[in-house]
Backbone as CSV, one residue per row, in Angstrom:
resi,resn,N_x,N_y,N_z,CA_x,CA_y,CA_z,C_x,C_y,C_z
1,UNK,162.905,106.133,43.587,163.676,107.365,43.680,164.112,107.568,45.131
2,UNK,165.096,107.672,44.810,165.906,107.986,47.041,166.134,109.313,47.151
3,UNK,165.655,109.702,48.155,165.820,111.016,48.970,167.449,111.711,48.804
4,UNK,167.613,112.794,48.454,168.741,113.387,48.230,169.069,113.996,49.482
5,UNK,170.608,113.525,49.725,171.289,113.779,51.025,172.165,114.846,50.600
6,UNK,172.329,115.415,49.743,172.982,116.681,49.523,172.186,117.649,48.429
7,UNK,172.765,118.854,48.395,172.494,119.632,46.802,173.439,120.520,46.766
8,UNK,174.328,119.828,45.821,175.727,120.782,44.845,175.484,122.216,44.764
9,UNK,175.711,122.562,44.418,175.462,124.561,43.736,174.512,125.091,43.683
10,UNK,174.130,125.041,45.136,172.911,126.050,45.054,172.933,127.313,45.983
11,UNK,171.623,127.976,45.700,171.811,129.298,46.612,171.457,129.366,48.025
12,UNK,172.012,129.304,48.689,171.050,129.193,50.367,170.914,130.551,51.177
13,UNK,168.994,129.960,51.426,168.902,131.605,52.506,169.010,131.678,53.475
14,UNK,169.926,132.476,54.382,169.967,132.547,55.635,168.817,132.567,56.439
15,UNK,168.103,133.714,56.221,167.117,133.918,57.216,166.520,132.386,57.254
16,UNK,165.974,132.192,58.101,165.114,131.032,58.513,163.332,131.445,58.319
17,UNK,162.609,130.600,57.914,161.242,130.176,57.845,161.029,129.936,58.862
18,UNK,160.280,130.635,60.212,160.264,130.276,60.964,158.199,130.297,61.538
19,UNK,157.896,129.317,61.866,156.491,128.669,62.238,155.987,127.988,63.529
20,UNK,154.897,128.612,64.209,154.732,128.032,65.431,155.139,127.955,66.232
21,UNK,155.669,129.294,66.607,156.775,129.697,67.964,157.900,129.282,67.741
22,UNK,158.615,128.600,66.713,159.560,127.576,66.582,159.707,126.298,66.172
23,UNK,158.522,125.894,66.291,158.471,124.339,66.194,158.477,123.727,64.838
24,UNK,158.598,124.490,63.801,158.890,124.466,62.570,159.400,125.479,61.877
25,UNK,160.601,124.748,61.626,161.976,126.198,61.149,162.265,125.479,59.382
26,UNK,162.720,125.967,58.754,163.065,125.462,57.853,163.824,126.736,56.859
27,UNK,164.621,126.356,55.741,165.824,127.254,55.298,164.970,126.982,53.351
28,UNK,165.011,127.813,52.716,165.224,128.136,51.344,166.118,127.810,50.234
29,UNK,166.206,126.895,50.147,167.632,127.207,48.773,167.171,127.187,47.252
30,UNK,167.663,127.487,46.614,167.578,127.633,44.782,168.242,126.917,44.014
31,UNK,167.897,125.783,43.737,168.852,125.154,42.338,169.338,126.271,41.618
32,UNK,170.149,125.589,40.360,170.682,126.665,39.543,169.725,126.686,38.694
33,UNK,169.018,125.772,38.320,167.425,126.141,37.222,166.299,126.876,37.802
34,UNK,166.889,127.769,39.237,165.741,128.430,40.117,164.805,127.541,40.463
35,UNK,165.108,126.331,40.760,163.612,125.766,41.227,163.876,125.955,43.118
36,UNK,162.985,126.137,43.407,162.832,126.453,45.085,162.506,125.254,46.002
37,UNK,163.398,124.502,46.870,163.147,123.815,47.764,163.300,124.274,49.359
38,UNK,162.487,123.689,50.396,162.468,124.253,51.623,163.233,122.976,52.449
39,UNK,164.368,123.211,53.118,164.854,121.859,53.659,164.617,121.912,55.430
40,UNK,163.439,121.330,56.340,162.881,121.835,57.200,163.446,120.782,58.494
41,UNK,162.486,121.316,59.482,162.610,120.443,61.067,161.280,120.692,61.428
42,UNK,160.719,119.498,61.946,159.352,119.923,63.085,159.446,119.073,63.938
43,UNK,158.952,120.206,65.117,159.286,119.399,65.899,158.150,119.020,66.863
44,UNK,157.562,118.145,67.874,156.785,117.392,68.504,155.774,118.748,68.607
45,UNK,154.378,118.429,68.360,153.304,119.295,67.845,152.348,118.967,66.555
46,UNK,151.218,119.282,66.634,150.474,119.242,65.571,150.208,120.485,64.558
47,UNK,150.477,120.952,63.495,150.393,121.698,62.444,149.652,121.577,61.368
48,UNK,149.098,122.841,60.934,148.378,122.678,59.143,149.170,123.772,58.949
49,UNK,149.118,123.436,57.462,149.892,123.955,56.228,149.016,124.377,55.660
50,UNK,148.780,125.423,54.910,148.179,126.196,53.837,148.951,125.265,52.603
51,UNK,148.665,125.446,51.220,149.628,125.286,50.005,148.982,126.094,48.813
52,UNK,149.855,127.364,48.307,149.288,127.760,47.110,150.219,126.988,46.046
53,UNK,151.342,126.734,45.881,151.408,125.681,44.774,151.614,124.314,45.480
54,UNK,151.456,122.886,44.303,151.635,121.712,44.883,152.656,121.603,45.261
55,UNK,152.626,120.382,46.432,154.098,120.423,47.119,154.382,118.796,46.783
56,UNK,155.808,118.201,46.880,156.127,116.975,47.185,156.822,116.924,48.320
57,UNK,156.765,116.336,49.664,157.106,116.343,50.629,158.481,114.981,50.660
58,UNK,159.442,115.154,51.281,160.195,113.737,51.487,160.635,114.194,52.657
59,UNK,160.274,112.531,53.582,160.720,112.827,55.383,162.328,112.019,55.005
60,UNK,163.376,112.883,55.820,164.783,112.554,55.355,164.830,111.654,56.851
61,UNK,164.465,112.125,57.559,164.373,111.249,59.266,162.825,111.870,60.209
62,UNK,163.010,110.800,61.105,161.872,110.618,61.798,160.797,109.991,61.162
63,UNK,159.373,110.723,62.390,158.322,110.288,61.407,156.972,111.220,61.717
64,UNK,156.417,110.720,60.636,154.780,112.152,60.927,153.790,111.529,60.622
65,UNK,152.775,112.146,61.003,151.250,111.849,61.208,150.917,112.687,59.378
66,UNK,150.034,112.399,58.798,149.593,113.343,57.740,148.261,113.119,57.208
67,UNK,147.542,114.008,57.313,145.837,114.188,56.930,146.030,115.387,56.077
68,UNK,145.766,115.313,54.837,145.819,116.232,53.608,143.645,116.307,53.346
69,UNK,143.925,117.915,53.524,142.521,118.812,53.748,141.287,117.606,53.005
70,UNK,140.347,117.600,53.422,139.496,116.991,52.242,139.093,115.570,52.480
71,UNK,140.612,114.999,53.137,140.547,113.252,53.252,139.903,113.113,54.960
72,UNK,139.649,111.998,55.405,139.908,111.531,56.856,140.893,110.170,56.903
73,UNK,141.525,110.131,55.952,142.653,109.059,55.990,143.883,109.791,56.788
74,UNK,144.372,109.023,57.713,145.816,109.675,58.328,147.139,109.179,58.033
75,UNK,147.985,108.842,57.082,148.973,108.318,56.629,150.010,108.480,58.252
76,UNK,151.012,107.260,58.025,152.152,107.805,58.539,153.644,107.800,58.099
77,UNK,154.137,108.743,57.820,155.597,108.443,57.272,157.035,108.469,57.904
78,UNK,157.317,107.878,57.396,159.044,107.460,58.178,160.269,108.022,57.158
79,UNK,161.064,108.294,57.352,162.261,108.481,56.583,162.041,107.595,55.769
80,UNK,162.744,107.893,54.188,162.788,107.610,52.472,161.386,107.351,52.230
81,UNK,160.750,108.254,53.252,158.778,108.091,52.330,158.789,109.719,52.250
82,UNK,157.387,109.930,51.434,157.176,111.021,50.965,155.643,111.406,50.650
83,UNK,154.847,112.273,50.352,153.551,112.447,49.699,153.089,113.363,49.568
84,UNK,152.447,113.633,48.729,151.956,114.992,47.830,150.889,115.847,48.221
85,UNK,151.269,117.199,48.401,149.356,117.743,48.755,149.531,118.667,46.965
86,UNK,148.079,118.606,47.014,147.599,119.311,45.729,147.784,120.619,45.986
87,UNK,147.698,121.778,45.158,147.916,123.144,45.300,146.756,123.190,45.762
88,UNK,146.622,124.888,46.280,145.360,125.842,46.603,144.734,124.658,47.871
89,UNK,145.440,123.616,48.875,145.049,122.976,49.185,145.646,122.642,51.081
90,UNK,145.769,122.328,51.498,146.469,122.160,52.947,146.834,120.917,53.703
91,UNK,147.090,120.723,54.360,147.207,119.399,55.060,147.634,119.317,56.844
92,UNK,147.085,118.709,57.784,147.615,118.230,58.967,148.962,117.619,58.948
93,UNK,149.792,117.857,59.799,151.068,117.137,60.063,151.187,117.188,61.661
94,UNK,151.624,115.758,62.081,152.364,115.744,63.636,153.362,114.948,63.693
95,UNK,153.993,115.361,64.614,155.253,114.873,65.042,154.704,114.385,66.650
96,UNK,154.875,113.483,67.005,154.523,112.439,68.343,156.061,112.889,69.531
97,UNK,157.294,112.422,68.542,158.134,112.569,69.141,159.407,112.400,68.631
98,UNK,160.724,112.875,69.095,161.954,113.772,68.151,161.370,114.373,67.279
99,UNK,162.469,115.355,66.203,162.162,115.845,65.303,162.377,115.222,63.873
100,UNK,161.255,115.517,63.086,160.918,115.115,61.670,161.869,115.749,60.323
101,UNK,162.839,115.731,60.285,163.231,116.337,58.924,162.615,116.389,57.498
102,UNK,162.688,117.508,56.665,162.059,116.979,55.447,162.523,117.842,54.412
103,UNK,162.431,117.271,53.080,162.728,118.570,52.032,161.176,118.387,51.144
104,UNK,160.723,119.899,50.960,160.015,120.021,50.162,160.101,120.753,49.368
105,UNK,159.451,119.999,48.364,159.860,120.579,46.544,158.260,120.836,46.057
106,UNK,158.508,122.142,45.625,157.741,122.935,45.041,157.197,122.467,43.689
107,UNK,155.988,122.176,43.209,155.276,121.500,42.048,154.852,122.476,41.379
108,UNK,155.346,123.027,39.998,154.460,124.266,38.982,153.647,123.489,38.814
């Protein structure tokens, strides 16, 4: 499955998601079946994420560090990779250097 470089007809939110003084901004949009994706930036810094529902993560560019709560494994991903945290659950992310793009899609 390849990373989607666009999305046709959807709703987009202005305001910005904004995290960590800045260093992670990211925007809202709505398919037309209401499903909710976050299309983001982070930038050089280390972060955790909370997650109350599961997420699927896809890095569109760059690359990140990732330790999901629970493990001591540290993955690293590059653009057209991706990976999952479980709901009710969290995860480490870093960015070393430039910024990381990503879209994440929301798992019922």
């Amino acid at each position: 499955m390849s990373i989607p470089t666009q999305f046709p007809n959807v709703t987009a939110v202005a305001k910005a998601n904004v995290y960590f003084d800045g260093k992670v901004v990211s925007h809202s949009i709505f398919l037309l079946d209401g499903t909710k994706k976050t299309l983001g930036l982070i930038y050089p810094g280390t972060f955790h994420f909370g997650t109350d529902k599961a997420e699927h993560m896809e890095i569109v560019a760059g690359e990140c560090l990732v330790k999901c709560d629970g493990s001591t494994e540290v993955k690293t991903h590059g653009a057209s990779s991706h990976f999952d945290v479980p709901a009710k659950s969290g995860f480490d992310i870093e960015v070393k250097k430039g910024i990381c793009e990503y879209i994440c899609n929301f798992i019922d």
